[in-house]
C-alpha positions in Angstrom: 0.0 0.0 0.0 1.4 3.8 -0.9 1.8 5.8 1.2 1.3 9.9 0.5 1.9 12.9 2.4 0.3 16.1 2.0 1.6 19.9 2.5 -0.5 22.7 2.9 -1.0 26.0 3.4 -3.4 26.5 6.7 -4.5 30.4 6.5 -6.1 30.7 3.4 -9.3 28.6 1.5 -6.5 27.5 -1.4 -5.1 25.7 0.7 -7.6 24.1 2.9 -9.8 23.9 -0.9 -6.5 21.6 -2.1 -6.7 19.6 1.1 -9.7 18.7 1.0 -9.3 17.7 -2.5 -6.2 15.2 -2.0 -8.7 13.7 0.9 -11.0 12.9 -1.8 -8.4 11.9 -4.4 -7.1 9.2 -1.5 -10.5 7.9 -0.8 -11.3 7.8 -4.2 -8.4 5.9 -5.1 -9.1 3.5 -2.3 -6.0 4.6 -0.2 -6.4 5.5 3.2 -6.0 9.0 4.7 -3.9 10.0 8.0 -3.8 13.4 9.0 -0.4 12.8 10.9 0.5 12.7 7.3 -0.3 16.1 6.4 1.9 19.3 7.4 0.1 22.4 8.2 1.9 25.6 7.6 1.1 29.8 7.5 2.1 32.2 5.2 5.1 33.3 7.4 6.5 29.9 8.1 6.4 28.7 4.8 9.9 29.0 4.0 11.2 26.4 7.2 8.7 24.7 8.4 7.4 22.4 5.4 11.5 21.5 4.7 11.9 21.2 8.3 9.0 18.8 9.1 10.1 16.7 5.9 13.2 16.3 7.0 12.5 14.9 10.5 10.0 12.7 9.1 12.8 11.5 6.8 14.9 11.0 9.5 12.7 9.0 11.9 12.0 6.5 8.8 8.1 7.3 8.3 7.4 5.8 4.9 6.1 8.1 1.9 5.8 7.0 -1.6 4.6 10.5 -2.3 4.6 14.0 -1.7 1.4 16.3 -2.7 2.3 20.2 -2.5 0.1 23.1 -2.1 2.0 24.7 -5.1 4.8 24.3 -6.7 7.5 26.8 -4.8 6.6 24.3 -2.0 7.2 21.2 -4.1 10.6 22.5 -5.0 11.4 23.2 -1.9 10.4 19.8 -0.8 12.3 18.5 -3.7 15.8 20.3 -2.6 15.1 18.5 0.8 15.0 15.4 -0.3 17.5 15.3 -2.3 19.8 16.8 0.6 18.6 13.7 2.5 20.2 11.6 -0.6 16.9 10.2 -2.0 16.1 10.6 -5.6 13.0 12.2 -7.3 10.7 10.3 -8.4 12.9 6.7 -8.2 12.6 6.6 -4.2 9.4 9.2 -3.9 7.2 10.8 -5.9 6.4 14.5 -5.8 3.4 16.6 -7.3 3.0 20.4 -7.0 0.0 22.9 -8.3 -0.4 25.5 -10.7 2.1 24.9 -13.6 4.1 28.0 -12.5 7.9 28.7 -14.3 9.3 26.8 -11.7 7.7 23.2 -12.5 9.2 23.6 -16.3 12.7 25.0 -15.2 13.1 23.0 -11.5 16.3 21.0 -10.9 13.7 18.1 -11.4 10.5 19.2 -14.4 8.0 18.8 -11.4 4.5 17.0 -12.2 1.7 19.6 -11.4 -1.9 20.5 -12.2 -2.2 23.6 -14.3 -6.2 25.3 -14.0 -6.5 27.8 -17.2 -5.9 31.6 -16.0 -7.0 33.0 -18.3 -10.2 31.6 -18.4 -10.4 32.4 -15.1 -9.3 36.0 -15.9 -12.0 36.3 -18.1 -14.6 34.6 -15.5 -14.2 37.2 -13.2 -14.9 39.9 -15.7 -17.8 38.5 -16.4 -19.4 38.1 -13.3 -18.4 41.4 -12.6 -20.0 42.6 -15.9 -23.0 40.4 -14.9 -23.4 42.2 -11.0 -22.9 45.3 -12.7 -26.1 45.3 -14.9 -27.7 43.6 -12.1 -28.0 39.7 -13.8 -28.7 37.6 -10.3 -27.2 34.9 -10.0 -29.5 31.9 -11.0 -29.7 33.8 -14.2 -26.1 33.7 -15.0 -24.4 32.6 -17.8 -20.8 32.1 -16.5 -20.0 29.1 -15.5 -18.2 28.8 -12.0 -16.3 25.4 -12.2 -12.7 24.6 -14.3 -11.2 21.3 -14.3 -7.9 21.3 -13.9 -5.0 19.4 -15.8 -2.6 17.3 -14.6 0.6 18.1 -16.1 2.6 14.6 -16.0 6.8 15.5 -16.2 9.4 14.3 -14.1 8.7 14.6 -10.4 6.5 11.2 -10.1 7.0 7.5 -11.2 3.9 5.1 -11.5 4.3 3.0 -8.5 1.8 0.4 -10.0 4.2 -0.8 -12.4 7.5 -0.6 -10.3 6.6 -1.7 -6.8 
């Protein structure tokens, strides 16, 4: 059985939204969920404490197959640490950031991510403002309010069903 941890951002709906998703994503997949294996952190810790929890976790042995990120500066920071620690990416663990930034095409390792369209979600929001200004309520809206993201497969993750 794999086992994934999680890293997210704590004050802000992103990052509880993301959360919630990998939740799902486990259950749906049929994989169990442990919230020991998620690290919570805030805007102003963000550049120790998810490197510094990864590390001890590394160090006391707890077993991870993979490593979701709340975006990808996080996942490349989570990347460096591992590779401090002298495990490879993806070989030993897999890792997975969001929002198809510059950094997930020109990382040390082309990190896997899920890109969601900005520009459609540029021109979403000047819609519904468009819409609120000529009064249009909302159950008569035309915008539509949900994107599906993609999943941008690259380097960062190796399919574990095939290579035990």
């Amino acid at each position: 059985m794999s086992i994934y941890w999680g890293f997210f951002k704590a004050d802000d709906s992103q990052g509880r939204d993301r959360h919630k998703g990998f939740v799902k994503a486990l259950q749906e997949s049929g994989f169990s969920y442990d919230p020991d294996m998620v690290i919570w952190y805030h805007t102003e810790d963000r550049s120790a404490k998810p490197s510094e929890a990864l590390k001890i976790m590394l160090e006391e042995k707890i077993p991870v197959d993979g490593i979701v990120c709340y975006n990808d500066q996080i996942a490349f920071e989570i990347i460096k640490t591992i590779q401090k620690e002298g495990i490879s990416v993806p070989e030993e663990i897999s890792v997975t950031g969001y929002d198809n930034s510059f950094i997930a095409e020109n990382g040390m390792v082309k990190l896997t991510t899920i890109a969601h369209p900005q520009e459609r979600l540029g021109a979403m929001a000047a819609e519904l403002l468009l819409e609120k200004i000529h009064e249009i309520p909302d159950e008569e809206s035309r915008v539509e309010r949900v994107l599906k993201p993609v999943l941008v497969i690259r380097e960062s993750c190796k399919d574990r069903r095939k290579n035990p």
